[in-house]
N, C-alpha and C positions, 0 to 999 in steps of 0.2 A: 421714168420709173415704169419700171413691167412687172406683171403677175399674170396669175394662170385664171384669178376672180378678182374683179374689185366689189369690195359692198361697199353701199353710199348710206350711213348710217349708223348705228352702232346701239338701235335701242334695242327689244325682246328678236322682234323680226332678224333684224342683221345680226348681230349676235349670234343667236342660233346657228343662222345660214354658216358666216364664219366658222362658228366651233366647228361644225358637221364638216364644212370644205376640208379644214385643215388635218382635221382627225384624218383626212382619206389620203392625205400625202400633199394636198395640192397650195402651192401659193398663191394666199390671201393675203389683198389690203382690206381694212377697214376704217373706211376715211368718217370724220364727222365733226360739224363745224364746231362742237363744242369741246373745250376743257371736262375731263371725268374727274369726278364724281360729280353729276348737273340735275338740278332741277327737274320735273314733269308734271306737269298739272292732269291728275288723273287720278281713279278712284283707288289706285292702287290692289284690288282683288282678287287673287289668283284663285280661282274658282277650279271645276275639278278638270275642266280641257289645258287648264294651262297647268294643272300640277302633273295632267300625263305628260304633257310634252316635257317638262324636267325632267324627272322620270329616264325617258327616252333620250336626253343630254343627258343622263347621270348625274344631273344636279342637283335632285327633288332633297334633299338631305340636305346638302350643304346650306340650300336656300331654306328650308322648313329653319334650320338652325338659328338662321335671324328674325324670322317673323313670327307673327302672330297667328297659331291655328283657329279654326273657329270650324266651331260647330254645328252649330243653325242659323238660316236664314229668317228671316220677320219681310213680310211685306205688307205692307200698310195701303189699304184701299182709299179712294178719294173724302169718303167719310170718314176718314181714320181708325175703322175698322181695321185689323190685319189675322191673314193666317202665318204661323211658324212650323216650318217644318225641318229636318236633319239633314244637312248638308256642308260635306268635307270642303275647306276651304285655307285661304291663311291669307293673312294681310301684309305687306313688305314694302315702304315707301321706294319710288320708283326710284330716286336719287342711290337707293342702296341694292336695289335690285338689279338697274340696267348696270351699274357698276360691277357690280357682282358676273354677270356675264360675261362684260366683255373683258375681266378679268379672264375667267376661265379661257375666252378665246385665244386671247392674248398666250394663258399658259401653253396651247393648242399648237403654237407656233405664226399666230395671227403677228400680224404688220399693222400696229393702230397708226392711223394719222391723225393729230386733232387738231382744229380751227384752221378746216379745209372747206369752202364753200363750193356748192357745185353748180357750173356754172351752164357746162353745155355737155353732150356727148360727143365721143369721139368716133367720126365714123371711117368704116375701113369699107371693103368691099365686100363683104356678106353681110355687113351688119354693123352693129353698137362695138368697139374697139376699145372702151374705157372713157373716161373722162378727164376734161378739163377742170383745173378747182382751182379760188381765187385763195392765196394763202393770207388771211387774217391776221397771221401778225405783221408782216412788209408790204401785201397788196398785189403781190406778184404770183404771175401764173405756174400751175405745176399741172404736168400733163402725166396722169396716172393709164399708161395702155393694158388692156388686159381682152383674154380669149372670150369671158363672159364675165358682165355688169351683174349689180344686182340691185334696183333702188328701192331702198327702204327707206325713204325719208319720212313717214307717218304721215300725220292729216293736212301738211302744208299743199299747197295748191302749185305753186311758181316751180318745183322741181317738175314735177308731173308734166309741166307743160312745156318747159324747156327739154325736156328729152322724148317728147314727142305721145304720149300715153293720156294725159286728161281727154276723157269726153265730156268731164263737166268740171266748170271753175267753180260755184260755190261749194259751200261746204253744206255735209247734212243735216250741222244743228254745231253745239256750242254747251263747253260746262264751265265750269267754276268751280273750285275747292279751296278752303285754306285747312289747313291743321292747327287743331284744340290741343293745347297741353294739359293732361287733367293730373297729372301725378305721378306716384308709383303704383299707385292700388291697383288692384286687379280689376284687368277691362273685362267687362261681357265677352264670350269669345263667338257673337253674332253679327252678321250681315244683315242692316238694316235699309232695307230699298220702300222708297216711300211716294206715293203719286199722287202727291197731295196738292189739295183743292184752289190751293194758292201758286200752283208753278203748271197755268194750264196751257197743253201739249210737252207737258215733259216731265222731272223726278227730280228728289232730292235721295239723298245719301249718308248714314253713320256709319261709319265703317270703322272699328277699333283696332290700332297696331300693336307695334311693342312700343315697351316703357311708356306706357300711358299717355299715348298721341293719338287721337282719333281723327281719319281725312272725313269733313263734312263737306260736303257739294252739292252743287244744282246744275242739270244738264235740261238743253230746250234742245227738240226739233223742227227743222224745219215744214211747213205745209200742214202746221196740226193748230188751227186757229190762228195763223198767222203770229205763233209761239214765238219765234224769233226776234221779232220786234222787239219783246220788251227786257228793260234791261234787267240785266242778271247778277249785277250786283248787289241790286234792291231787291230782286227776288231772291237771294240767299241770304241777306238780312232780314226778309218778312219768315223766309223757311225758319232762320234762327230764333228771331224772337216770337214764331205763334205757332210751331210744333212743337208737342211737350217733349219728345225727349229731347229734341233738340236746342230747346230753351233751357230743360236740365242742365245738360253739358255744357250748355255756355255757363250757365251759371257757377257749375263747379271747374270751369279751367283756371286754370294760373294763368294759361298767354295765351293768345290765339295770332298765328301768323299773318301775315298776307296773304290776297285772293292771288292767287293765280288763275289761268285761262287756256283754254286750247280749243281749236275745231274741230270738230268729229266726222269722220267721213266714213258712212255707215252702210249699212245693206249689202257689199259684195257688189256695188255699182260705182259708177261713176269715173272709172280708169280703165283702158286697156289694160291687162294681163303679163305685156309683152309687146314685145318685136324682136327681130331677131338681133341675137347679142345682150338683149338686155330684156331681164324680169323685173316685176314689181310685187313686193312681200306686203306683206303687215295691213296697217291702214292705207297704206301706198296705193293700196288696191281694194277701199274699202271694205277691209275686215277686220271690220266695228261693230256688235251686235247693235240694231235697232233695238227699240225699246229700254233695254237694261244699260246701255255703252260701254258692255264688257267687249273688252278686245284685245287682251294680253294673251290670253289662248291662243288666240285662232293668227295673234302674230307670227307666236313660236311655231307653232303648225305650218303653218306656209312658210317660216324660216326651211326647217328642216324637210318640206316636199322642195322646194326651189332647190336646197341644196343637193339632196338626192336626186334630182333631176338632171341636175350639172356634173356630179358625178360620173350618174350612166351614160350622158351624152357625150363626155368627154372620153368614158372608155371604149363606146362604140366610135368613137370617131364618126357620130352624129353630125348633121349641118346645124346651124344655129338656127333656121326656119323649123325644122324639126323637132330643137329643144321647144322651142316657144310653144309648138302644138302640142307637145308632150306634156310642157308645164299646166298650158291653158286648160287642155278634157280632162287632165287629173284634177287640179284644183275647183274645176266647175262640177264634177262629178262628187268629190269630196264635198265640197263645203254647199253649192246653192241652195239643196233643200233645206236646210238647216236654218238660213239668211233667209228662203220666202218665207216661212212660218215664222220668223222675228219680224219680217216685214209686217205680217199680217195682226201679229200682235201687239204693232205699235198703232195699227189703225185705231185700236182700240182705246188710245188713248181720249179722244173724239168725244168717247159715249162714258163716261164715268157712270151714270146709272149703273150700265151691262158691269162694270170694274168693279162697285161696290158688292151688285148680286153674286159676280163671283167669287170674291171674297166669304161673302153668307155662305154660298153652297160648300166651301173647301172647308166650312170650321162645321157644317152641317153634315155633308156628306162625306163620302172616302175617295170620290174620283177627281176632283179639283186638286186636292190632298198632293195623292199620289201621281197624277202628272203633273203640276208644279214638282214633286222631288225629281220627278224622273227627266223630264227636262232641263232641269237645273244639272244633272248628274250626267245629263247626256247620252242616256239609257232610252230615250223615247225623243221624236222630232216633234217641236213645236206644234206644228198641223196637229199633234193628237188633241191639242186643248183650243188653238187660237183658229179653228174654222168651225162652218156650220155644225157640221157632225158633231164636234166636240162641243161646241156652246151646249148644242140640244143635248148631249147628252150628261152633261152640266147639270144641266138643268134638271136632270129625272134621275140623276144617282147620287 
């Protein structure tokens, strides 16, 4: 089988990447080992970088039409303090979201393939040539060639490293969610992010959908007290039963489902970029925000730079060493400052003291306030609040 791109994947990242290929003329596969409509253990919330990138697909409507808008975020300090402040958002279980995309790509003229594993790359003589996938349902191989790869396989380790791109095998940290059924009533329409004193080096999550499903989770990092170690089952069972809202909501659901789980591979490290032939999207290439583990954003984002990428290099009749450099300074240029100032704000997890004063000062004063919104909004870089200058200046405004 041939095409002009293969994507290896089919969640926000590929997706994307697809719809954009195919809108340009060109033939896409979009291979992925699973059956659609699937599972994804994940906070599920599309914050305001992942409602531009829709937006930018044309989908910001279609999708606003299934989910849940929300209005203000709550952040809850280690003393369970929190400030609240206004921020555009919406909530859309990922089962009906990634669905929802690769839907549209498929309308696009996309080629789905599903319960396609990947196993290796296929290499030609400039480069990455498509891949090899084991097919899950008979076990037999299919060799998909194509002009340019794209691997979005998300926070799994074993693709990365079979097509030659890990520079690191663990992962950044680790969440957990199940979904609360509480009813019909009307949910709160807030994002509730909580860094609370029992889940230390990492956060728990309320996040309210439609028809009265709320995803609650607990996400740990790695290198923040040696977070990792402990298990996360039983810290999202202490989250449930000893934070009050979260004790709430257990108490008024009707069902509450199974945990599920995934790894998070975070900061905008830990992957090469690339090689020629083939890119790496989404978390594929660690674009996971540290501290918060929002990363459906900056999927989509780097769905649609790869694919415009691919685009231009295929109408210049670019080399494939040239796409790669093309893809690489743009996307380092785009996105890294944004990921050091999330890095630096996850140090912070460390010192809960500093967590809680800041908390005090945002419901005290107006500049904590206001860059929490603006950051959140993506109006201002983290560094305005999560370094020296900004602590100190925290501190005296």
């Amino acid at each position: 089988m041939e095409a002009d791109v293969l994507v290896i994947g089919s969640g926000p990242a590929g997706s994307a990447a697809a719809l954009t290929l195919a809108r340009a003329g060109l033939d896409v596969v979009l291979a992925d080992q699973h059956v659609f409509p699937r599972d994804k253990a994940c906070g599920d919330a599309l914050i305001p970088d992942a409602l531009r990138a829709l937006e930018a697909l044309g989908l910001r409507q279609r999708v606003l039409a299934r989910a849940l808008s929300i209005a203000t975020v709550r952040i809850y300090a280690p003393d369970r303090s929190f400030v609240e402040f206004d921020g555009e958002a919406a909530c859309l279980p990922r089962r009906v979201f990634d669905d929802l995309l690769r839907q549209a790509a498929m309308e696009a003229g996309v080629r789905f393939l599903p319960r396609l594993r990947a196993l290796r790359p296929l290499e030609g003589r400039a480069g990455v040539a498509g891949a090899r996938f084991r097919r899950l349902s008979d076990a037999c191989s299919l060799d998909v060639g194509a002009r340019v790869t794209l691997l979005a396989t998300g926070a799994a380790t074993e693709p990365l490293v079979r097509f030659g791109l890990a520079e690191r095998r663990s992962s950044s940290g680790v969440a957990v969610r199940a979904y609360l059924h509480a009813g019909s009533g009307p949910s709160p329409r807030r994002l509730c992010l909580a860094f609370e004193r029992t889940i230390p080096g990492g956060y728990g999550w309320l996040f309210p959908g439609p028809d009265g499903l709320y995803n609650v989770g607990v996400g740990l990092f790695c290198g923040i007290g040696n977070a990792i170690d402990h298990n996360l089952r039983l810290l999202w069972r202490q989250f449930l039963d000893t934070f009050p809202p979260a004790r709430a909501l257990a108490d008024a659901a009707l069902r509450i489902e199974p945990l599920r789980g995934a790894p998070l591979r975070c900061g905008f490290i830990g992957a090469r970029l690339g090689r020629p032939g083939l890119l790496a999207v989404g978390e594929a290439a660690g674009l996971t925000y540290p501290l918060s583990g929002e990363g459906i954003g900056k999927a989509l984002e780097s769905g649609l730079l790869a694919a415009e990428c691919v685009i231009e290099a295929l109408r210049r009749g670019e080399t494939l060493s040239r796409l790669v450099e093309r893809y690489t300074q743009t996307a380092r240029s785009r996105f890294s400052r944004r990921f050091a100032g999330y890095r630096a704000g996850q140090r912070l997890l460390a010192f809960p003291t500093l967590m809680n004063l800041l908390a005090r000062r945002a419901r005290e004063g107006r500049f904590v306030k206001r860059q929490l919104e603006a950051i959140f909004a993506e109006t201002a870089y983290p560094e305005s609040l999560f370094s020296v200058p900004g602590l100190l200046r925290a501190l005296m405004t």
